[in-house]
Short mmCIF file of the C-alpha atoms (twelve columns), coordinates in Angstrom:
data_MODEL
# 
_entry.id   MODEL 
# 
loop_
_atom_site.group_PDB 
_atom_site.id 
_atom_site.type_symbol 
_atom_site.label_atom_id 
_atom_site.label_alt_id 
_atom_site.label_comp_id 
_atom_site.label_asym_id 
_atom_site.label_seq_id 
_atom_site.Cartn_x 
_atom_site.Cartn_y 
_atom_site.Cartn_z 
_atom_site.pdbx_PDB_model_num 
ATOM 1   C CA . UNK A 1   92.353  103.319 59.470  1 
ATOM 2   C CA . UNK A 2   94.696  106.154 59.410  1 
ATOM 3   C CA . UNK A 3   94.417  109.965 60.758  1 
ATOM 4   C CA . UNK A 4   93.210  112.416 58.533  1 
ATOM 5   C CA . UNK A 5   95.020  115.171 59.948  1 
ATOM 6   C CA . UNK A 6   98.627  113.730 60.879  1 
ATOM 7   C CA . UNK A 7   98.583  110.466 59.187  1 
ATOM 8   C CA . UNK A 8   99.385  108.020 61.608  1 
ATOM 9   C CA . UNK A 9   97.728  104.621 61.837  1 
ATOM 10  C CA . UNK A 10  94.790  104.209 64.065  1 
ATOM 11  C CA . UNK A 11  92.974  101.096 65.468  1 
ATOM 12  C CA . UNK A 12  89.243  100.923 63.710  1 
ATOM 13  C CA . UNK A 13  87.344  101.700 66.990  1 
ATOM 14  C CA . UNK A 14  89.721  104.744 67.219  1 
ATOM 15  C CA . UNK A 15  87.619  107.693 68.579  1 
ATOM 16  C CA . UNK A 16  90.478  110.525 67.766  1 
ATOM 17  C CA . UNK A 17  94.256  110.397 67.081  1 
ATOM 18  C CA . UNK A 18  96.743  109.218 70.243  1 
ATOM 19  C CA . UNK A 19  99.180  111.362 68.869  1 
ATOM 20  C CA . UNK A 20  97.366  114.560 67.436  1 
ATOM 21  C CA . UNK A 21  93.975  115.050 69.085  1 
ATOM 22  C CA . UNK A 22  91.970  114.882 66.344  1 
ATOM 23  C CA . UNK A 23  89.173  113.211 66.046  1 
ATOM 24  C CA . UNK A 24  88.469  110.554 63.465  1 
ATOM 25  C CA . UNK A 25  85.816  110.041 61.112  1 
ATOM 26  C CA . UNK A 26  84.453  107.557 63.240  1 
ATOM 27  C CA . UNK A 27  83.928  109.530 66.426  1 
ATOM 28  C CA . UNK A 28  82.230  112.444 64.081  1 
ATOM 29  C CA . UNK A 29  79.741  110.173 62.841  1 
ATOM 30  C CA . UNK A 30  79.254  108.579 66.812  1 
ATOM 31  C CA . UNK A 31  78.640  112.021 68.252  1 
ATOM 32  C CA . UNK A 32  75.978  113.253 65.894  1 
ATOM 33  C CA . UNK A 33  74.320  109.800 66.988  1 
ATOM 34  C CA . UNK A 34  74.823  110.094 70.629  1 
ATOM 35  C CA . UNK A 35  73.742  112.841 73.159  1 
ATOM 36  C CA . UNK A 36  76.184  115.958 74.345  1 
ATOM 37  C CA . UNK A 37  77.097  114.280 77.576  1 
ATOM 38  C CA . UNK A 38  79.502  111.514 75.763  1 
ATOM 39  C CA . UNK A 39  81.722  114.085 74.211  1 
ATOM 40  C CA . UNK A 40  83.444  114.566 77.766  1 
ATOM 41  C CA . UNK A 41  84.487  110.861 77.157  1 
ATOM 42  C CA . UNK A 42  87.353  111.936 74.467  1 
ATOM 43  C CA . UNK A 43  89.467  114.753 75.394  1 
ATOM 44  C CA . UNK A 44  89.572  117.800 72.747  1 
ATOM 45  C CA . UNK A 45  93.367  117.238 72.023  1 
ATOM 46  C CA . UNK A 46  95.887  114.706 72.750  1 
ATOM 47  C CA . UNK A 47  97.216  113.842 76.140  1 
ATOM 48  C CA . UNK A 48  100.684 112.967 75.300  1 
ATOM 49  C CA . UNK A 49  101.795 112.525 79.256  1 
ATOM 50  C CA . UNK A 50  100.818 110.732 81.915  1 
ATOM 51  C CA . UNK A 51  100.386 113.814 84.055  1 
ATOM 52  C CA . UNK A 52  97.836  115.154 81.430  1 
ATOM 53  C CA . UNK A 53  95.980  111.856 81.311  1 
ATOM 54  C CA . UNK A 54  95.914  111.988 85.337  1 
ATOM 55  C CA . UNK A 55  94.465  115.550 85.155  1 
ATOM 56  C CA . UNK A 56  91.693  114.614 82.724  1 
ATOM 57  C CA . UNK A 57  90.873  111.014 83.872  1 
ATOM 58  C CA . UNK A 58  91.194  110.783 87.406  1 
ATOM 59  C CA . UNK A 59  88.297  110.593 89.718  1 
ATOM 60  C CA . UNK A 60  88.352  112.910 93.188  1 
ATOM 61  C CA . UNK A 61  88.537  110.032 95.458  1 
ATOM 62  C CA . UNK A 62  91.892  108.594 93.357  1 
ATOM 63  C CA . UNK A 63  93.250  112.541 93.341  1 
ATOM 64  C CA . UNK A 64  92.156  112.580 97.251  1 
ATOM 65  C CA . UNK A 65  94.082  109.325 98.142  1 
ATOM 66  C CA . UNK A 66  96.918  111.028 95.730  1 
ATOM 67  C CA . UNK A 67  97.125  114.349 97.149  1 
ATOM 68  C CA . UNK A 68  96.681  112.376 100.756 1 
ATOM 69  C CA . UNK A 69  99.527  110.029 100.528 1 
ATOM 70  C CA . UNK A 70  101.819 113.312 99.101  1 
ATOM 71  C CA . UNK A 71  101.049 115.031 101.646 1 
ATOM 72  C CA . UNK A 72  101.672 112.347 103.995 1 
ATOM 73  C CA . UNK A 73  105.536 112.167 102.852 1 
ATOM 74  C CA . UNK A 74  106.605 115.240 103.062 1 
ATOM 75  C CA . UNK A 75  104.662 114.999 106.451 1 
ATOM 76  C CA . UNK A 76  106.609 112.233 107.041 1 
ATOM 77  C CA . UNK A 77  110.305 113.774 105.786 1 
ATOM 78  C CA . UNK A 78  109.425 117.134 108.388 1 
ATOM 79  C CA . UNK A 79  109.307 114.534 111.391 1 
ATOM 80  C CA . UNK A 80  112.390 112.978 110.403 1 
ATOM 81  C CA . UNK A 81  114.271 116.473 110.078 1 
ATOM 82  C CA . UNK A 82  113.811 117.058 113.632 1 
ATOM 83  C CA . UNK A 83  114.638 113.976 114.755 1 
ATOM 84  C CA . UNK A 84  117.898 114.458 112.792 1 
ATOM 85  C CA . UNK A 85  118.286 117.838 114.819 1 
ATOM 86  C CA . UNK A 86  118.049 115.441 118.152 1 
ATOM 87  C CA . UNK A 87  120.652 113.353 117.380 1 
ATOM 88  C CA . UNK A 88  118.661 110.410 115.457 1 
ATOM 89  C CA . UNK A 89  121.143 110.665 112.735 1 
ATOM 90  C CA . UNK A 90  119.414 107.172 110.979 1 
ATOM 91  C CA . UNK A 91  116.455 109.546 109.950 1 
ATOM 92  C CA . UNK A 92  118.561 111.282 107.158 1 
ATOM 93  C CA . UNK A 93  117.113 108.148 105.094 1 
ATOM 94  C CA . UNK A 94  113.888 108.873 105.981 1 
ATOM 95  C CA . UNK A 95  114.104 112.453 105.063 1 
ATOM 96  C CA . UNK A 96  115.897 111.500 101.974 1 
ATOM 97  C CA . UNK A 97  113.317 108.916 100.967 1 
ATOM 98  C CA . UNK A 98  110.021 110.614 101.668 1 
ATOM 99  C CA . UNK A 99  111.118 113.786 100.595 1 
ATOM 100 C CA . UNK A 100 111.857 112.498 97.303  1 
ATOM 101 C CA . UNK A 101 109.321 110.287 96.580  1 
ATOM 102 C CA . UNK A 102 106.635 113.021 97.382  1 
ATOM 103 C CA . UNK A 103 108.301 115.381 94.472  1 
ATOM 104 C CA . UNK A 104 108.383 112.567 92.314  1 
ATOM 105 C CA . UNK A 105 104.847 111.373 92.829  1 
ATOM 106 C CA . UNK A 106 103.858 115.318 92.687  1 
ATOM 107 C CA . UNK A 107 105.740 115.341 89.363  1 
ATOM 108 C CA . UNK A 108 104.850 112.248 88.017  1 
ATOM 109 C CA . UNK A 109 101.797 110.486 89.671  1 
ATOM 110 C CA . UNK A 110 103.615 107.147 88.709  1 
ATOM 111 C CA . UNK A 111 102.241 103.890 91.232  1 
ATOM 112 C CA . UNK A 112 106.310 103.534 91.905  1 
ATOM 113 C CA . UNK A 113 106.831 106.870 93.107  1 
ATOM 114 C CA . UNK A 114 103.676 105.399 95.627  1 
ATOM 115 C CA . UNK A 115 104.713 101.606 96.092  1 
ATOM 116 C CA . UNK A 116 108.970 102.524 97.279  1 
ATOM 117 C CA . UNK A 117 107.455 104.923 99.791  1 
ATOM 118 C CA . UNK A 118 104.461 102.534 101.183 1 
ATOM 119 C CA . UNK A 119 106.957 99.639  101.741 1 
ATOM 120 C CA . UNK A 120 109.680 101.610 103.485 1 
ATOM 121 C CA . UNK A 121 106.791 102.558 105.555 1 
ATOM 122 C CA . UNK A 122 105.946 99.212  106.122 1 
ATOM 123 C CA . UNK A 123 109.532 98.359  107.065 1 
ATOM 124 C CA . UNK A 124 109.846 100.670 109.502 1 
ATOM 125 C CA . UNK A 125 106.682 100.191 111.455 1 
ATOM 126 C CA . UNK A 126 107.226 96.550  111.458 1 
ATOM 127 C CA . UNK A 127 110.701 96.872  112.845 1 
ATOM 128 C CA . UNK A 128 109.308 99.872  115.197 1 
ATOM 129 C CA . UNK A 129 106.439 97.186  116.385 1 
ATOM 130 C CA . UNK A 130 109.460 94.558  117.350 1 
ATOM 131 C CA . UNK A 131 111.494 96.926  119.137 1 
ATOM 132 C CA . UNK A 132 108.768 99.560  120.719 1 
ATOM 133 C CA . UNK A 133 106.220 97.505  121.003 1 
ATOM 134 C CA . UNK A 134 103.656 99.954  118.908 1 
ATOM 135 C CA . UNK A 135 102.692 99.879  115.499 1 
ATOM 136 C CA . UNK A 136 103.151 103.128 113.848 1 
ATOM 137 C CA . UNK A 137 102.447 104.681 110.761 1 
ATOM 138 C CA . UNK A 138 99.231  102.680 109.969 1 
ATOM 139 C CA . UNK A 139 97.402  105.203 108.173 1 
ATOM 140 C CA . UNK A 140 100.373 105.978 106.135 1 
ATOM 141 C CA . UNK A 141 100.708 102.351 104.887 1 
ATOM 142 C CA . UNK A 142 97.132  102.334 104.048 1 
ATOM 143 C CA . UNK A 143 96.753  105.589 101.864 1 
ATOM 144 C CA . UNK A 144 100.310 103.900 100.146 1 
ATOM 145 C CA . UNK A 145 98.065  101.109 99.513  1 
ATOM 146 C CA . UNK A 146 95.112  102.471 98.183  1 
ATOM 147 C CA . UNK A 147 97.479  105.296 96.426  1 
ATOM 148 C CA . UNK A 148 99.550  102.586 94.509  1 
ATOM 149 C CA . UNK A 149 96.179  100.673 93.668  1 
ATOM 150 C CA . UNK A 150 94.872  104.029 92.098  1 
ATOM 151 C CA . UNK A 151 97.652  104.569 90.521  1 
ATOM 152 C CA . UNK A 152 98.316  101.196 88.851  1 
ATOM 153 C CA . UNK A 153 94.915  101.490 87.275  1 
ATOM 154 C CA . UNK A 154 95.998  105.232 86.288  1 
ATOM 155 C CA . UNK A 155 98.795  103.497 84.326  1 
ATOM 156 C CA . UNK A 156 97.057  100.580 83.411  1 
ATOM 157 C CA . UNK A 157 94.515  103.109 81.091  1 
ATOM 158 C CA . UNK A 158 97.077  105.550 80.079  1 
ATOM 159 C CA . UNK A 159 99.072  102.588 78.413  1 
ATOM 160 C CA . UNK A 160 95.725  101.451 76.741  1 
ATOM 161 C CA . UNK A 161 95.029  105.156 75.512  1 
ATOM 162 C CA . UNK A 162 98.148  105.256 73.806  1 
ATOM 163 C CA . UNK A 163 97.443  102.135 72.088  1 
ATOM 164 C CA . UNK A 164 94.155  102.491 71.170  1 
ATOM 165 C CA . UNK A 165 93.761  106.189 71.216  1 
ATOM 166 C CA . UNK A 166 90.306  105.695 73.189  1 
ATOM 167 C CA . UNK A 167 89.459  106.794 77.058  1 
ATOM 168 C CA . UNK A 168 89.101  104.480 79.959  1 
ATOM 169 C CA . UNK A 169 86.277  102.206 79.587  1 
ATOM 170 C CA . UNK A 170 85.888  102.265 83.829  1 
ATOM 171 C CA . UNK A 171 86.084  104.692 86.594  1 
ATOM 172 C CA . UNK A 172 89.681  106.022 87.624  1 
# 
């Protein structure tokens, strides 16, 4: 099956184009079957990043753990400023690190910009816990977790709506 409007080859369960937007014969034929609620199923024109997909997919709980965990680093790189203005010269990494990843996952919403983040955090509590004594940065290691998780499925259906040029078939 190919795309009426830009020509491009489709897959036969195609509901519109991956690369145009449009919808396909198909899908026309489908949605004068089907009630109005399906149509918010297919976007009205092609989401041709992964930032658009995110926008249009993306459930509030995955954009709360998101938006949580961003907010988290550049939480995170503030504290480690002022510990660099005290002397703690080590937390230029941290600074460097967190704020980065933040702006990248802001940018991108890609599960690595998540995952380098969550284990640094995990590094540094676990090394924190065998010289302090105390465990910190829990909660930050957790919405890392659950941020990467969300964002590997994020990825997962993005790279199936490119191929198949249909919507995720589960909740984001």
């Amino acid at each position: 099956m190919y795309c009426a409007k830009c020509g491009s080859q489709l897959v036969t369960d195609a509901k519109f184009c991956p690369h145009c937007g449009a919808k396909t014969l198909q899908s026309m034929d489908l949605y004068s079957q089907q009630n109005s609620d399906e149509e918010d199923l297919v976007p009205p024109f092609a989401l041709n990043s992964r930032q658009e997909f995110y926008k249009f997919y993306a459930s509030r709980k995955t954009t709360g753990w998101t938006t949580t965990f961003i907010v988290l680093c550049f939480l995170s790189a503030g504290i480690s400023l002022l510990l660099v203005c005290f002397g703690s010269y080590i937390s230029l990494l941290d600074v460097a690190i967190y704020l980065s990843m933040g702006i990248l996952l802001r940018s991108t919403r890609h599960w690595v910009c998540a995952l380098i983040p969550t284990i640094y955090s995990g590094i540094a509590s676990l090394i924190g816990l065998f010289i302090g004594g105390s465990l910190t940065g829990i909660f930050a290691i957790i919405a890392g977790i659950i941020c990467t998780g969300s964002l590997v499925k994020i990825n997962r259906a993005f790279q199936e709506y490119q191929y198949y040029g249909t919507g995720p078939k589960y909740d984001i």
